[in-house]
Residue frames as a rotation matrix with the C-alpha (Angstrom) as fourth column:
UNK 1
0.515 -0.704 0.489 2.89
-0.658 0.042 0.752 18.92
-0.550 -0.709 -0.441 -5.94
UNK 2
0.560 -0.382 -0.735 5.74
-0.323 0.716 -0.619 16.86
0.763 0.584 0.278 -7.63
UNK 3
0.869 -0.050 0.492 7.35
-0.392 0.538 0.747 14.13
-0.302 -0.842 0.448 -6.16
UNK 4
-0.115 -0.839 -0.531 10.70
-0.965 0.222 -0.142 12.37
0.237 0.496 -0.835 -6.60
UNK 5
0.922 0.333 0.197 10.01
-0.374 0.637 0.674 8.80
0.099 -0.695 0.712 -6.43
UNK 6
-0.006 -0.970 0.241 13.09
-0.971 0.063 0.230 6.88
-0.239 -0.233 -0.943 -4.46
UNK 7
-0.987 -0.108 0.121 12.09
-0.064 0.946 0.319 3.09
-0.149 0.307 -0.940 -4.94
UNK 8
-0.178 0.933 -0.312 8.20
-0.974 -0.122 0.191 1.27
0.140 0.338 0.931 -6.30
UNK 9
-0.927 -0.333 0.171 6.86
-0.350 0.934 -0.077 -1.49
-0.134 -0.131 -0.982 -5.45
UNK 10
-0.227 0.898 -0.378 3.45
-0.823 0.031 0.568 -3.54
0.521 0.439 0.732 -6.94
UNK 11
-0.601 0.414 0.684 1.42
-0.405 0.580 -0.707 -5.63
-0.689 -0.702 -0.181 -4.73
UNK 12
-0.559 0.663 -0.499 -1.08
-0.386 0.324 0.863 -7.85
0.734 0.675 0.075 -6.24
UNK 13
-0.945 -0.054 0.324 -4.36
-0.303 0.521 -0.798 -8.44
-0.125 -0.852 -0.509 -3.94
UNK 14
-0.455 0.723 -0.520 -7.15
-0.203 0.484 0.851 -10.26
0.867 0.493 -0.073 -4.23
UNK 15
0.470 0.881 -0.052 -9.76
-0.142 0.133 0.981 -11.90
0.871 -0.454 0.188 -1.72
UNK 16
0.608 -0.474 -0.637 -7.01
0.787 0.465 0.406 -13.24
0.104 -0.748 0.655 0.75
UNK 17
0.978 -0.149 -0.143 -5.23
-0.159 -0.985 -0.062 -10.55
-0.132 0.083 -0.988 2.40
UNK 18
0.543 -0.820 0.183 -1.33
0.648 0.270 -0.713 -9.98
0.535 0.505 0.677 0.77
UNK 19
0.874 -0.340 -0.346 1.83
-0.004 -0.718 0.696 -8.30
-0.485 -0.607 -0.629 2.18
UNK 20
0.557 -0.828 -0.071 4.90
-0.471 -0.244 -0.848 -6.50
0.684 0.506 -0.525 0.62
UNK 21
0.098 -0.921 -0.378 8.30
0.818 0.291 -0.496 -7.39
0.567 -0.261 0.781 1.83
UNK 22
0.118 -0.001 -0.993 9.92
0.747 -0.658 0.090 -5.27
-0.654 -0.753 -0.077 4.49
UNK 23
0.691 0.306 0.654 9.81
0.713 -0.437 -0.549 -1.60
0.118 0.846 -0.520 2.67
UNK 24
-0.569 -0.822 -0.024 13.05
0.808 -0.564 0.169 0.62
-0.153 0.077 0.985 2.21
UNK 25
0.461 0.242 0.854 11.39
0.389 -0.920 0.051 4.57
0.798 0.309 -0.518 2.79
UNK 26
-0.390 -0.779 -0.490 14.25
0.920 -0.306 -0.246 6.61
0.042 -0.547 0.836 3.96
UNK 27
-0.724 0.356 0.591 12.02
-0.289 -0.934 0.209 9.74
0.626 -0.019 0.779 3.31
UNK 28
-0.804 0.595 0.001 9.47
0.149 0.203 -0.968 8.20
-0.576 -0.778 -0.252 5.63
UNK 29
0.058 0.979 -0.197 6.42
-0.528 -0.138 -0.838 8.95
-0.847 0.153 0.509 2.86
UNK 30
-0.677 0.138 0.723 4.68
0.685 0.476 0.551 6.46
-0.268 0.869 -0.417 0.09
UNK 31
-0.668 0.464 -0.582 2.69
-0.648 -0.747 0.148 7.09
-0.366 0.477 0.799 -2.17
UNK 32
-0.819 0.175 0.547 -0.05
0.212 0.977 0.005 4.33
-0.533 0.120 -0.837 -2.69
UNK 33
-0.428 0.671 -0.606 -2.14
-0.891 -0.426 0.159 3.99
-0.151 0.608 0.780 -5.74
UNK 34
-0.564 0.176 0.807 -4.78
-0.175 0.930 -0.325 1.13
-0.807 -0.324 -0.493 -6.16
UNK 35
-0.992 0.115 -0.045 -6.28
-0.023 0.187 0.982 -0.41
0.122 0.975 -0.183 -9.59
UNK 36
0.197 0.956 -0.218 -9.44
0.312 0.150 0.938 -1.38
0.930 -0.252 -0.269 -7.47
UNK 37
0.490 0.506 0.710 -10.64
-0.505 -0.499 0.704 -0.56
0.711 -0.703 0.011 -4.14
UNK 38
-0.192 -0.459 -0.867 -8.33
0.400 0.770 -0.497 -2.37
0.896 -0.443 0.036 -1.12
UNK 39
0.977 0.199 0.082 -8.15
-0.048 -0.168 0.985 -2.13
0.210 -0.965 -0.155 2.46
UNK 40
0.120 -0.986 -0.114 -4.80
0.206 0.137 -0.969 -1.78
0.971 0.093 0.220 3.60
UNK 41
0.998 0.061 -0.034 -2.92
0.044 -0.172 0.984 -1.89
0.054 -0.983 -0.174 7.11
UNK 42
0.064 -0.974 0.216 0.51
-0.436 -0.221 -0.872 -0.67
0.898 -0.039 -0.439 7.75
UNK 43
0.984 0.176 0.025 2.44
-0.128 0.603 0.787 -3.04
0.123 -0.778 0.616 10.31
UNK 44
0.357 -0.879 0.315 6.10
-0.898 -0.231 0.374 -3.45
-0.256 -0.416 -0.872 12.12
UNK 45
-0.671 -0.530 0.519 6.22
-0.034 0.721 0.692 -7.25
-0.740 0.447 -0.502 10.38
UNK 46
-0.729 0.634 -0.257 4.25
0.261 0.605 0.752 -9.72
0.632 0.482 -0.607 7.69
UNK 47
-0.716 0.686 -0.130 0.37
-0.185 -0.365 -0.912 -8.89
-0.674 -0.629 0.388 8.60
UNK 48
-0.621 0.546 0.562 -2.93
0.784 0.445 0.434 -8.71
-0.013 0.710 -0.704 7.28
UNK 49
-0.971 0.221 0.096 -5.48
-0.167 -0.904 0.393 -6.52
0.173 0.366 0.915 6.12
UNK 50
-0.612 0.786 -0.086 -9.10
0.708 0.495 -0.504 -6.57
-0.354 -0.369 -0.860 7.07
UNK 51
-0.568 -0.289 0.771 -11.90
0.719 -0.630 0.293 -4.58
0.401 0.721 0.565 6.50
UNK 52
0.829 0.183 -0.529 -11.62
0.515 -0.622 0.591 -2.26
-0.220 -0.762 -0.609 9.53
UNK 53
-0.047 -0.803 -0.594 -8.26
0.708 -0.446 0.548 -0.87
-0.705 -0.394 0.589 8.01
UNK 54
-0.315 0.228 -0.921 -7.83
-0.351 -0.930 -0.110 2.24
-0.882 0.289 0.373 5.65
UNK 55
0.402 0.612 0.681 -9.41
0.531 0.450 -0.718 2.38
-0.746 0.650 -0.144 2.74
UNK 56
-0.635 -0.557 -0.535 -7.87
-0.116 -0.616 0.779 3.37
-0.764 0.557 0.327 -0.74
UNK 57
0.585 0.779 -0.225 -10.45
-0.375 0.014 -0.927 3.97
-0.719 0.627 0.301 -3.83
UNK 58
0.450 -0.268 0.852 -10.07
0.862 0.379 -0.336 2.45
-0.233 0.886 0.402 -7.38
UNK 59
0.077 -0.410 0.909 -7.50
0.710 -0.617 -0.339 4.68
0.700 0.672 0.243 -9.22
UNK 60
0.765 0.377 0.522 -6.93
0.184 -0.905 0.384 7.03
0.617 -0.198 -0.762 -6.31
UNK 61
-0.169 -0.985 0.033 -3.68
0.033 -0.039 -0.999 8.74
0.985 -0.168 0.040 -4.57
UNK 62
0.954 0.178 0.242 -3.12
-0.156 -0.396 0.905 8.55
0.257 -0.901 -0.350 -1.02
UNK 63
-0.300 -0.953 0.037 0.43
-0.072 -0.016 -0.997 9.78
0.951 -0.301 -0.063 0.32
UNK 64
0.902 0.270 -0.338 1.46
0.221 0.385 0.896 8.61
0.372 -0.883 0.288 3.97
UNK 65
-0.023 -0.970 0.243 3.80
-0.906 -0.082 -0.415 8.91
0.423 -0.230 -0.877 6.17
UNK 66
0.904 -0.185 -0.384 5.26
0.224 0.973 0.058 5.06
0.363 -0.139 0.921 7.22
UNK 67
0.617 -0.756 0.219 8.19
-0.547 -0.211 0.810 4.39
-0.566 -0.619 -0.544 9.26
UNK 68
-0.081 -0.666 -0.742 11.14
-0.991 0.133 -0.011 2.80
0.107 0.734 -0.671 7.30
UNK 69
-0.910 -0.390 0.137 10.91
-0.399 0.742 -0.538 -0.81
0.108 -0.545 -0.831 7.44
UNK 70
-0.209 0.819 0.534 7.19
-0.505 0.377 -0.776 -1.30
-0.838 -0.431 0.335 7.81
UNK 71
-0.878 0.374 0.300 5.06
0.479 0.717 0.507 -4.03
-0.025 0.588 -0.808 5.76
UNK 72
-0.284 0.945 -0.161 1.59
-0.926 -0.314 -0.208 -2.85
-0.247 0.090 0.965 3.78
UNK 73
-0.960 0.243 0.142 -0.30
0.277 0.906 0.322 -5.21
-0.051 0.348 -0.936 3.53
UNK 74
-0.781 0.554 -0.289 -3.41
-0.542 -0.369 0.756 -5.16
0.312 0.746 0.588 0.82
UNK 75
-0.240 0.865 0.441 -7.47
0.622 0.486 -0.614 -7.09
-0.745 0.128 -0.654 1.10
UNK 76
-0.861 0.252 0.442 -9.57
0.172 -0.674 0.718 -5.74
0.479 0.694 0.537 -2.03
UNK 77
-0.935 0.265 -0.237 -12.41
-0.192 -0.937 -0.291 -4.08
-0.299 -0.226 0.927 -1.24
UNK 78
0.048 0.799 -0.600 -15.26
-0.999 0.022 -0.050 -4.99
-0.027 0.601 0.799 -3.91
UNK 79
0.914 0.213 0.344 -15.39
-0.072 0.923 -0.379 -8.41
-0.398 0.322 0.859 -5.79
UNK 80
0.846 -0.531 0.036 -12.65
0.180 0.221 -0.959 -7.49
0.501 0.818 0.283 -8.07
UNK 81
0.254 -0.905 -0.340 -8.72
0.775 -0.020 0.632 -7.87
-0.579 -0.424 0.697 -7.34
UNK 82
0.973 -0.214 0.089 -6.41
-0.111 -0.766 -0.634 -5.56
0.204 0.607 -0.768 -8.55
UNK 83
0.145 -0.955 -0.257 -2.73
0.901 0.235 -0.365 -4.51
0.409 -0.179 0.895 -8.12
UNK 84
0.961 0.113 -0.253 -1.19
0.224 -0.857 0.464 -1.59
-0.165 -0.502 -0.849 -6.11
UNK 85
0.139 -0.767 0.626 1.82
0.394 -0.537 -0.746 0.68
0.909 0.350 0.228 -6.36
UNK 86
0.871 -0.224 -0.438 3.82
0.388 -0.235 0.891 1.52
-0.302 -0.946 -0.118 -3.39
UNK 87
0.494 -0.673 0.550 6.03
0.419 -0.370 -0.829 4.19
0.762 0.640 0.099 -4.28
UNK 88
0.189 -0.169 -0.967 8.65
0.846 -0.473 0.248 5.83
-0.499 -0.865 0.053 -1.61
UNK 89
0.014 -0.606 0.795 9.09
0.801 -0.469 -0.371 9.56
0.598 0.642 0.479 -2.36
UNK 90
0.039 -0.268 -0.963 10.23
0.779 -0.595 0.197 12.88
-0.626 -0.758 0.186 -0.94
């Protein structure tokens, strides 16, 4: 499948859980790729992540669908931080 991406954004998260800024996805779907393992929770403001929320592997793709406007917010997973890629595309 090929994607167009429309905007990208890089989280950096580590032990304390982090959150993007509100997110601009007029197609309604990201694409989120993680350096290391994170937990992640999609939310309607600023939030946190725990680790009861989804899970995204080291170096693996997972496309969503997210309402325009929402906030991801990141926890890592293992020992090791990492950074993520939030991409909107359609």
């Amino acid at each position: 499948m090929i994607l167009k991406v429309i905007n990208n954004v890089s989280l950096a998260f580590t032990d304390s859980s982090a959150s993007t800024s509100a997110l601009v996805i007029p197609s309604g779907v990201v694409r989120i790729c993680a350096s290391h393992s994170a937990f992640i929770t999609i939310t309607t403001s600023a939030g946190t992540a725990d680790n009861t929320g989804i899970v995204i592997g080291a170096n693996k793709e997972v496309i969503l669908e997210v309402a325009n406007g929402s906030f991801i917010n990141a926890l890592r997973a293992t020992s090791t931080s990492g950074r993520m890629s939030i991409s909107c595309v359609e």
